[in-house]
ZAMARGU-4260 file (C-alpha; in steps of 0.2 Angstrom, whole numbers, plus 5000, padded with zeros to 4 digits):
<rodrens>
0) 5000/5000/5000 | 5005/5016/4997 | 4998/5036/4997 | 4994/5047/4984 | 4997/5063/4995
5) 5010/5054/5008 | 5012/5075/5015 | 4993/5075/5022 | 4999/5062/5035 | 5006/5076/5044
10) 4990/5079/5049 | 4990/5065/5062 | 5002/5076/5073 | 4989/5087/5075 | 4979/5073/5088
15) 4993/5073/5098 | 4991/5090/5106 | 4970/5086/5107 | 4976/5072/5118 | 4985/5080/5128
20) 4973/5095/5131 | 4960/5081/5134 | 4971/5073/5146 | 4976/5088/5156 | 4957/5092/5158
25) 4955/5077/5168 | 4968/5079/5178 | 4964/5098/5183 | 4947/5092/5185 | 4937/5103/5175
30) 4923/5091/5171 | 4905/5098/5178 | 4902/5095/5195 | 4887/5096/5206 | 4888/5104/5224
35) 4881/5094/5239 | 4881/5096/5260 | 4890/5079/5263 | 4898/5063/5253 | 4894/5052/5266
40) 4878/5044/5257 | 4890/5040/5243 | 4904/5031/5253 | 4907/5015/5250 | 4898/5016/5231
45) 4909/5012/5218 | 4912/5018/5200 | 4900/5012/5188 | 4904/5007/5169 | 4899/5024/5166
50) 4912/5032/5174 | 4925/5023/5163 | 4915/5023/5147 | 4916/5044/5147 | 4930/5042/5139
55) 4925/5033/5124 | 4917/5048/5115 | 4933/5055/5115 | 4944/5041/5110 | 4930/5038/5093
60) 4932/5053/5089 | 4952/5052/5088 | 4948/5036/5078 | 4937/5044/5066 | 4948/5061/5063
65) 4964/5050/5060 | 4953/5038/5048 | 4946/5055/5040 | 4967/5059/5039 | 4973/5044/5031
70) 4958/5041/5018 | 4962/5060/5011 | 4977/5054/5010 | 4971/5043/4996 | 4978/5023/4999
75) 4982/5013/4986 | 4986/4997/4981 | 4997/4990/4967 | 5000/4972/4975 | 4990/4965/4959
80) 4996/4965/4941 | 4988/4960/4923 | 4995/4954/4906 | 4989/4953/4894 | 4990/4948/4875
85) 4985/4961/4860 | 4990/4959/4841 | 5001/4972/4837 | 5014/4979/4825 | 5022/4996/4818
90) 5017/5002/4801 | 5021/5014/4787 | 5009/5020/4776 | 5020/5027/4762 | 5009/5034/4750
95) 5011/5044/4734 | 5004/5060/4730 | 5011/5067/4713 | 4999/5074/4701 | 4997/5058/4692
100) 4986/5052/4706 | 4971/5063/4698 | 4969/5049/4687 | 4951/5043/4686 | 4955/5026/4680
105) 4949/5022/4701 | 4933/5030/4708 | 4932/5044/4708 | 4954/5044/4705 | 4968/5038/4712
110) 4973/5048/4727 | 4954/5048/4733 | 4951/5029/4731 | 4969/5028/4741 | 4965/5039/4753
115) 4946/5031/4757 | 4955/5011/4758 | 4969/5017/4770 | 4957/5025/4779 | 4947/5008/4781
120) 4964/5000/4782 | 4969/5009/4799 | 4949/5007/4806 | 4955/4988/4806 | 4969/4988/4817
125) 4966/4995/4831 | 4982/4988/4841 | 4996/4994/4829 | 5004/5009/4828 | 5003/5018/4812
130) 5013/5032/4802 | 5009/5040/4787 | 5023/5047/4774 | 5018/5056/4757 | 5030/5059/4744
135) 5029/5066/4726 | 5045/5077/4721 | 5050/5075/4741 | 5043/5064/4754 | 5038/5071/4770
140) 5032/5065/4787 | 5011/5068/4787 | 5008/5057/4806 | 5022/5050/4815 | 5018/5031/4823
145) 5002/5033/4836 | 4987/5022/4841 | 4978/5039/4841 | 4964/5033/4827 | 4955/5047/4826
150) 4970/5059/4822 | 4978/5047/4812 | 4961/5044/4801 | 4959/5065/4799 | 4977/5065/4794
155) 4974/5052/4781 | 4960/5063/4776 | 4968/5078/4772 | 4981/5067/4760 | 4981/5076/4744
160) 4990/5080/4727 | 5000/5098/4726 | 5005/5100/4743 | 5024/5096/4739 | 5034/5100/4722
165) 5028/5087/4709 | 5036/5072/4704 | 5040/5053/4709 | 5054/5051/4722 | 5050/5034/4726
170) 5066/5031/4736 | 5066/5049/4748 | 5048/5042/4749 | 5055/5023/4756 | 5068/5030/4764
175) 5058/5041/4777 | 5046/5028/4780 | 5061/5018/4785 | 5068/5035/4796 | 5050/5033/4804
180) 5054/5016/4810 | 5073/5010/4813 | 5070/5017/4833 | 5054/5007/4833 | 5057/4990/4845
185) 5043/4982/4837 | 5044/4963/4833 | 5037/4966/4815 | 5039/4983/4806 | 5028/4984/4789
190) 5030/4997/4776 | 5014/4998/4763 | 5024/5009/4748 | 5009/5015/4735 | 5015/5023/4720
195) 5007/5023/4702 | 5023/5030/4692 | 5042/5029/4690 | 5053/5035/4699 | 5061/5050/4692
200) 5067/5062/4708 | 5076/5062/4724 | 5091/5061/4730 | 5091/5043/4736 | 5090/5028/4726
205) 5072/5017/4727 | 5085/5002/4729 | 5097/5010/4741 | 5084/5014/4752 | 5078/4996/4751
210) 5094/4991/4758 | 5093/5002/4771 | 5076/4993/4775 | 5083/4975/4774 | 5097/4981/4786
215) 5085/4987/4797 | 5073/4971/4798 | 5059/4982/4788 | 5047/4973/4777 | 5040/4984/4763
220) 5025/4979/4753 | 5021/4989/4737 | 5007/4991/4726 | 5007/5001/4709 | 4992/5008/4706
225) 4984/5012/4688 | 4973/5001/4676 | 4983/4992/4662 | 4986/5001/4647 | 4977/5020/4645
230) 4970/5028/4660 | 4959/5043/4661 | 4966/5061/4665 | 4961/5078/4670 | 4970/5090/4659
235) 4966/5110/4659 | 4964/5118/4643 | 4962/5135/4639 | 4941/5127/4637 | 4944/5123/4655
240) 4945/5103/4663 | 4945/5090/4649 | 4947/5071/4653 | 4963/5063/4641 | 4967/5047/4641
245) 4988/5043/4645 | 4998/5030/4646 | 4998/5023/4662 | 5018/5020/4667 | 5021/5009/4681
250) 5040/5003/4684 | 5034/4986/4692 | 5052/4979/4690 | 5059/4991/4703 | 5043/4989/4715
255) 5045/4969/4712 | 5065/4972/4717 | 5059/4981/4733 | 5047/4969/4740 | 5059/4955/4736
260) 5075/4964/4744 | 5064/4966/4761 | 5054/4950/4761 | 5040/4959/4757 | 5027/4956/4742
265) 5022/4967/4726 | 5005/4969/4721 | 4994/4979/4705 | 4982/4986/4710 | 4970/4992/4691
270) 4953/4998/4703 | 4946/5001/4718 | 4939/4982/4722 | 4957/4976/4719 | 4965/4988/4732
275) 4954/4986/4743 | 4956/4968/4741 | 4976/4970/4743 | 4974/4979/4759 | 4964/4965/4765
280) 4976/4951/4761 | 4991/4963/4769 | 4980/4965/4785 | 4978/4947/4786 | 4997/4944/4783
285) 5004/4953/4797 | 4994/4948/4809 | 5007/4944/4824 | 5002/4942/4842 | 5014/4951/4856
290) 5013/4952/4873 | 5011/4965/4883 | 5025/4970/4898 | 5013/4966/4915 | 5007/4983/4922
295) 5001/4987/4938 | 4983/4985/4944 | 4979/5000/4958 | 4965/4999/4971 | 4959/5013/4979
300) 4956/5008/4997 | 4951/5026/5007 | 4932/5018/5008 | 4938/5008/5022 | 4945/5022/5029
305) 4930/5031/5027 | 4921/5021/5033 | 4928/5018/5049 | 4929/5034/5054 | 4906/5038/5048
310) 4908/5021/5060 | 4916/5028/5077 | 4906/5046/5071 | 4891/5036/5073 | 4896/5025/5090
315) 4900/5041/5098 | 4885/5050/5094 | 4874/5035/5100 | 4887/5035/5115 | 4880/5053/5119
320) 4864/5051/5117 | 4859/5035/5125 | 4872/5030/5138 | 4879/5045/5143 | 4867/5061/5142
325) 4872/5075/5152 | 4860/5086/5162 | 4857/5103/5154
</rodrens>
């Protein structure tokens, strides 16, 4: 057992000094008395239980304050401990926003129908911890790792094309997912690298930064994204938005080298019922059970307290009234 606030024990000095005053009223003898001519009828009587029980009201209602004292206090108790068993694992969620991702080969494009699945995505794993990286001409950090769903989800919401200088730099983008994860002492640590183009800016080399991820036990799974053949675009004319179709360019090669470096697995997604369906085969995958380190079970325990001292409050009262009344 132990206290909340151990400095309101101090508290319990002040009865010492009600003692003592209590004590020293005896012995001055201050209690009431009642005059008469001569003893002698009394001589010989001896003290009855109420004579020794006058004391109790005042040894109750020491009980009680030091009860009141020591349940303020707050008592606890953290003899008991739980473990228990979650799944769990620590994921990237490295996701491509260059203008490309407008695409409308997907409903209603690219970016959205990526945006929407991850969303469901992170709704299902309640356990993990969960990071999300956007990269076009750069990669940047959107949500570092957090069980925090509800941030995580809204940033995941506000994922969007033309926030960052266009282009593909597939590697920066693998690179900080991986910066987000080498601290992590996670047993399994998953990187879920979307992209729907070819590398073509950056600093760092797609495979390099693989490398990085094998050295650090990292598993990355990509997914290309983008229908086979031509694709539907938004293009801006001087007669406003008009929808083009384009070649849809996908360096699968490189994505299949990345997932093979790391242990990981490549997947085409050409709509939305096929990445959803990806997700749901990469959920399902990395399901790995951990257990949880044992943590402390506290137990409040000032109601005993509390009740012991409403207890004596209520013997001395009854004390008063009905064994020991006083005469006006």
């Amino acid at each position: 057992m132990f206290f909340e606030y151990p400095n309101l024990l101090y508290l319990l000095l002040l009865l010492i000094p009600a003692a003592g005053y209590y004590i020293y009223r005896e012995i001055k003898g201050n209690a009431p008395s009642l005059q008469v001519s001569t003893l002698q009828p009394f001589a010989g009587e001896r003290k009855s239980l109420k004579h020794f029980l006058r004391h109790v009201p005042f040894a109750l209602r020491m009980i009680a304050m030091a009860a009141i004292i020591v349940a303020i206090a707050r008592p606890r108790s953290s003899s008991d401990f739980e473990t228990t068993n979650t799944e769990g694992i620590d994921i990237v969620l490295a996701m491509d926003v260059s203008t490309s991702m407008l695409a409308r080969d997907f409903n209603p494009d690219r970016i959205a129908a990526a945006r929407d699945i991850a969303v469901q995505f992170i709704a299902e794993r309640p356990s993990d911890r969960i990071g999300i990286v956007v990269f076009a001409g750069e990669a940047y950090t959107q949500c570092p790792l957090t069980t925090d769903r509800i941030t995580l989800i809204n940033m995941m919401k506000e994922v969007q094309t033309g926030l960052i200088e266009d282009g593909t730099a597939i590697g920066n983008g693998l690179a900080t997912a991986v910066a987000r994860l080498k601290d992590s002492d996670a047993v399994s640590r998953v990187i879920i690298l979307l992209t729907d183009g070819v590398n073509n800016r950056g600093e760092i080399a797609p495979l390099t930064a693989a490398e990085i991820a094998r050295t650090y036990g990292v598993r990355v799974y990509t997914i290309g994204v983008g229908a086979q053949g031509m694709a539907p675009y938004p293009v801006m004319t001087p007669y406003g938005v008009q929808i083009q179709q384009v070649q849809v360019e996908i360096d699968e090669e490189l994505l299949k080298q990345i997932a093979t470096l790391t242990d990981g697995e490549y997947f085409r997604a050409t709509d939305n019922t096929k990445l959803m369906s990806i997700y749901s085969q990469i959920n399902q995958m990395e399901k790995s059970r951990t257990l949880v380190d044992s943590f402390p079970v506290y137990k409040e325990l000032f109601m005993k307290y509390a009740l012991i001292a409403l207890a004596a409050l209520a013997l001395e009262y009854l004390l008063r009234w009905l064994v020991l009344r006083r005469i006006p």
